[in-house]
Structures are given as structure tokens and as C-alpha cells.
N, C-alpha and C positions, 0 to 999 in steps of 0.2 A: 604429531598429535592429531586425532581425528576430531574435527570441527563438529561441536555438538548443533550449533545457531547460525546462521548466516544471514545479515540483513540488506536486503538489499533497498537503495535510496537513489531515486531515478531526481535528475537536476538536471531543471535547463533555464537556462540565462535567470540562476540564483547568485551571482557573483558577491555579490553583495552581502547575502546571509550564510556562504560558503566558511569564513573564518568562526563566526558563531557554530555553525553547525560541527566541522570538524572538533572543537575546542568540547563541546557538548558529546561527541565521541569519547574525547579521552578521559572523560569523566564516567562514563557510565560503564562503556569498557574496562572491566577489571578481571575480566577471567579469560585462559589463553586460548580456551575454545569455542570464542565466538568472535567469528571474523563481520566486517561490511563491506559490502561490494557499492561503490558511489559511481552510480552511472552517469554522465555527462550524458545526455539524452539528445544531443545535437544541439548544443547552445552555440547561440550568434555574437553571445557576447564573450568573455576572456575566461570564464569556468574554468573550461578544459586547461588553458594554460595555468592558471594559479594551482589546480587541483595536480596536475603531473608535478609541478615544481614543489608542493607541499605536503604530500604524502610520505614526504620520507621518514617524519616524524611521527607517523602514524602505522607501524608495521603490519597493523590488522585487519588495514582498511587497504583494498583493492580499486581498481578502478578501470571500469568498461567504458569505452568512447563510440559512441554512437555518432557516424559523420553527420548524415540529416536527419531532424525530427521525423517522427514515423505517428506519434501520439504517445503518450501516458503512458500504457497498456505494453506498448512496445517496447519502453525501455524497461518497464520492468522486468518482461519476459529473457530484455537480454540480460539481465542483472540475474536472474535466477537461473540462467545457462550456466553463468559463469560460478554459481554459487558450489560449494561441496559441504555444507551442513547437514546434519538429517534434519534438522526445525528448520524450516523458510519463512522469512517473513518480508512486509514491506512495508514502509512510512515515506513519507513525502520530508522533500528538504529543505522547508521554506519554515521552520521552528515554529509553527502551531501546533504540532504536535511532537512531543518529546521523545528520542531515542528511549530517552530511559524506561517510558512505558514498555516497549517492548520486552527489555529483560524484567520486568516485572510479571509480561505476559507470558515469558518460559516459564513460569512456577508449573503455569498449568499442564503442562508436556511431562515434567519431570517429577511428580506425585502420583501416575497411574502407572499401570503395570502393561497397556498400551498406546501411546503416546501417537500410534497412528488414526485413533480413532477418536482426536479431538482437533476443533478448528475456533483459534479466538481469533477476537476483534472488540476492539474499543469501543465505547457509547459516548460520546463529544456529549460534554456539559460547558456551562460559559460561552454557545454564540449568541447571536444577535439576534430577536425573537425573529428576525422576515427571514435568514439563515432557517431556523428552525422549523419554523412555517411551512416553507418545501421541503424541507426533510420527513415534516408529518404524513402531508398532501402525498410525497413519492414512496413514501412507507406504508400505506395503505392502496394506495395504486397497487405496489408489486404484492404484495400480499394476499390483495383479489385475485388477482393474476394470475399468479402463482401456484396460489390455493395453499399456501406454507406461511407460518409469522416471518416474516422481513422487516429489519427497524433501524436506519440511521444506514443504512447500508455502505455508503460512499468513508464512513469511520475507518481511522486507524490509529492504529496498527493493525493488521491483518497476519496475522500466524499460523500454521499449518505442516502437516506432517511432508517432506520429501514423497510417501509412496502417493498421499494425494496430487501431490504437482505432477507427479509421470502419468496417472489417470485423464489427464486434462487433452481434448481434443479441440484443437481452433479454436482457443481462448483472443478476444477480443483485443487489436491495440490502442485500443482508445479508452477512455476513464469507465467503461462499462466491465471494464476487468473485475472491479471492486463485484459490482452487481454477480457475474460469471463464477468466479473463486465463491462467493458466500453460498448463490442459488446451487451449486454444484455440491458441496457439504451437505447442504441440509437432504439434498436427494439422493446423496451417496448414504445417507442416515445416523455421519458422523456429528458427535454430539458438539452444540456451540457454546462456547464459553464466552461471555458478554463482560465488560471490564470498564469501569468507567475512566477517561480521561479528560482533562482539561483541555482545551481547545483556546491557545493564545491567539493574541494580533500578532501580525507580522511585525516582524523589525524592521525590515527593509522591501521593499519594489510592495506589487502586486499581484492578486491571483491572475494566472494565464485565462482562466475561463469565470471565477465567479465575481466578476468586475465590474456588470450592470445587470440591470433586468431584462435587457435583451441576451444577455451572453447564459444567463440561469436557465430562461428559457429555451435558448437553443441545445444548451446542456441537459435540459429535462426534454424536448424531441427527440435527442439523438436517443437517452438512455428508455424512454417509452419505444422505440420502434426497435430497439435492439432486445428488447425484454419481450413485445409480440416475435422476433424472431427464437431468439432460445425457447421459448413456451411451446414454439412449434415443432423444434427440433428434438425437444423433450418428449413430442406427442409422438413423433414420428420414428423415436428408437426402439 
């Protein structure tokens, strides 16, 4: 059967929110043509090993091992190597945001009569107003920037056509993928479909990067000086 959706879900040292997540799989998974690829992203903790031991029960769900962490960005990309759907998409594995949006997000692939020339992505509702806060402050940054509307950027689920993914040149491995995939649509002139999703607490551990206000901040340097790179790279095609 040819795989219509492929999800890929990059984890590292989610051990803990791995049984919830998978369980949240078999729930939402209900059609035989759409597979997940659950990347182990180079976890130091026991992932890999619970994840190979427990997939047996899950025939839909694949699984890439990535030995050392690379960044964010990276194990997505290896999760989308390994994907064979025509719809690509990616969510995060730590259950603030829900598999299940995603197949809500196929409607929008599967009502046009070209499904290559749409690109969704969720709008987080329910965080924290200082969460929020930098999400305004960095949504107006890239949008000057840019010169295009950008909003909530770092949101998922993120969804998209297969022939957009093989268009993609030295996409970023680090959390700036999000920013790279969206800005890259909007300049390709593919149309964005915006979707709202709820945005839970964790169950379990913590975020790898948004854990203090030094760690925000260095997350909003990196992605400012990577957004003055693509704007130039843009200038310079």
C-alpha cells in the first residue's frame, strides 16, 4: 500500500514520555496509510533501548537511530530520509503537542486538487504569557526581516508536500529548521494553511532548550543570526 502521510517525531532522552507518546500513536492511527518514523535523536538515556523493544506492537511506527546528537533539525532530517509518504510532516515527542493534530492537519492536503502547493502548521494557544511574549517579539523580528508575515513560527505540527522536501538546499540542523521549512514556502508562493492547536505541559522531564531565560535567549541568538543568514542567501540566488 502506498503510504499517503509520514510522521516523523525526533526524541532524545524522552524516556519517560516515550509510553505516553507511543499509546497516543495507537490512538490516532487508524488508517493503513500513514506510517511514523520515531527518531531516537541520540539519546543518553535508555529511549533507544525501550523504543527497539516496543515497537513491535506498533507495526506503523518505524524507527531511525541516530548514534550522537547532531541538533533538532538533524534528526528530523534523518526521519524524513527515512520517510516514504507523499505528505511529510513533524511534531516534537515530549506530548505538548498532539499526534492527533497532525492527522487533522491532512484534511488540508486531501480537499485540493493540488496538494503540492499547500504548507500547514499549527498556531499554539494555552502557553504562558512570557512563552508568548517571545513568540510576538520573534514574529515581528522575522517578518521585518523577511519582508513576508511570519507568526508563531517554531508551531507544530508542520506539514508539507514530499516535492517541497526534495526542493530543499542545506536546511539547517538545529531548531531553525522550523524558521527554514516555513520561510522557504512562503517564498516558494506555496499557499499556508494556519490551524490552531493546544499547546499542553509536559508530563514528564523538561525542555532541552526552553528551561530558563538564559537558555530563550540563546535560542533567540542562534535563530536571529541564522534568519540574517537565509535573508542573505535569499538575496544572493
Amino acid at each position: 500500500m502506498l503510504i499517503k502521510l509520514s510522521i516523523v517525531i525526533p526524541c532524545y532522552n524522552e524516556l519517560k514520555n516515550l509510553p505516553l507518546l507511543l499509546d497516543r500513536c495507537g490512538q490516532v492511527v487508524v488508517r493503513k496509510d500513514i506510517e511514523i518514523v520515531l527518531v531516537d535523536n541520540g539519546s543518553t538515556d535508555e529511549s533507544y533501548t525501550f523504543l527497539n523493544e516496543s515497537l513491535s506492537e506498533f507495526p506503523f511506527i518505524s524507527l531511525v537511530h541516530v548514534e550522537k546528537n547532531q541538533g533538532y533539525g538533524h534528526g528530523i532530517l534523518e526521519g524524513l530520509k527515512a520517510a516514504s509518504g507523499e505528505i511529510l510532516a513533524w511534531s516534537h515527542a515530549d506530548m505538548q503537542t498532539d499526534p492527533g493534530d497532525i492527522i487533522k492537519g491532512l484534511e488540508y492536503f486531501e480537499n485540493v486538487s493540488d496538494p503540492s502547493l499547500i504548507f500547514a502548521k499549527g498556531r499554539r494557544y494555552g502557553r504562558p504569557i512570557i512563552d508568548s511574549f517571545f513568540t510576538v517579539g520573534m514574529s515581528l523580528f522575522e517578518t521585518l526581516l523577511m519582508r513576508t508575515y511570519m507568526w508563531d513560527i517554531n508551531a507544530q505540527p508542520t506539514i508539507f508536500h514530499r516535492s517541497f522536501y526534495e526542493s530543499w538546499d542545506a536546511p539547517p540542523n538545529d531548531f531553525s529548521l522550523d524558521l527554514y521549512a516555513y520561510f522557504m514556502a512562503k517564498s516558494a508562493g506555496i499557499q499556508i494553511k494556519r490551524f490552531p492547536v493546544y499547546f499542553n505541559k509536559r508530563a514528564f522531564g523538561v525542555s532541552h532548550w526552553n528551561f530558563s531565560l538564559a537558555a530563550k535567549f540563546k535560542f533567540i541568538k542562534r535563530t536571529l543570526s541564522y534568519s540574517l543568514e537565509l535573508n542573505q542567501k535569499i538575496k544572493n540566488a
